[in-house]
C-alpha positions, 0 to 999 in steps of 0.5 A: 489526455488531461490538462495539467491543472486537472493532473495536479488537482488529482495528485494533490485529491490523492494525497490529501484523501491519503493523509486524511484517511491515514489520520482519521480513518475512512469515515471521513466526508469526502468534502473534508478531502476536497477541503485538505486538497483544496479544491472544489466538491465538483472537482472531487467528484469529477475524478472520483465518483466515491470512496472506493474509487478514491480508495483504489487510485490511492493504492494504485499510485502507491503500488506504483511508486513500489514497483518504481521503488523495487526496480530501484532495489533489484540489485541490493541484496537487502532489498527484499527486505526494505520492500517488505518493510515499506509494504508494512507501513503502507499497509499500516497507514490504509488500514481503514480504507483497506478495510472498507475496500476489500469488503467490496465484491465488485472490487475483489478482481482489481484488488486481486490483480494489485495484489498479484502485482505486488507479488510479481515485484517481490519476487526478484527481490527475493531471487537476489535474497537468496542468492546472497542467503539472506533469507532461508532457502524454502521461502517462496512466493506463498509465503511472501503471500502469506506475509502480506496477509500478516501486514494487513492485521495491523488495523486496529488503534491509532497510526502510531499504535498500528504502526508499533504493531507493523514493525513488531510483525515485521521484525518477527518475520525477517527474523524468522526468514533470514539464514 
């Protein structure tokens, strides 16, 4: 079990790598990470061996707080919907570092299984969707899956610009999805 230093040392490395890469892209040094967390390289180092490593423990914890979230949502019948939209920003804010990242074979079976993961969370939301017909009838999960594969073109430009161009995809597909 780690101390509660190292624990806060870790969360403040995540949040710090989050918002740097977010701003400035994946091609920042790891030691201007270090700096914005406050702590030392070693430090860095000690709870992340590289980019990649960082990089997964960053989608991680943002997968958790989304599952944390959807449990949250289960019973609203727009919850799908408000998913939806938070998984389109998110991917809007790490698109550098998905990009990095899912240009890694090594990775490709742990991004795999967050992606299942994202899936799985999804797919009650979408149940209670239907029940209240929100969304059309023939949606299923290849087409949530689908919709993920559309959120991650938002990789190009600025945050801002990469955001403009996730709510744009996302309006175009809940509109095309509701009854």
């Amino acid at each position: 079990m780690k101390r509660s230093d190292a624990l806060t040392n870790r969360d403040a490395l995540l949040r710090a790598a989050y918002d740097v890469f977010a701003e400035r892209g994946f091609d920042v040094p790891l030691e201007e990470i270090a700096t914005a967390a406050n702590v030392s390289r070693t430090t860095l180092y000690r709870n992340f061996k590289d980019k990649q490593a960082l990089g997964i423990a960053i989608f991680e914890s943002n997968l958790t707080e989304l599952e944390a979230i959807a449990r949250d949502l289960h019973a609203k019948p727009d919850g799908l919907f408000t998913l939806l939209q938070l998984i389109a920003e998110g991917f809007a804010r790490s698109a550098g570092l998905a990009d990095v990242i899912s240009g890694n074979p090594s990775l490709e079976p742990q991004l795999l299984a967050m992606r299942e993961r994202v899936l799985t969370l999804m797919l009650p939301l979408l149940k209670v969707a239907r029940q209240h017909k929100l969304v059309r009838s023939d949606l299923a999960a290849a087409d949530l899956d689908l919709m993920l594969d559309l959120f991650g073109t938002s990789n190009r430009g600025t945050q801002a610009e990469r955001m403009r161009h996730a709510h744009r995809v996302l309006d175009l597909l809940c509109k095309g999805i509701r009854c």
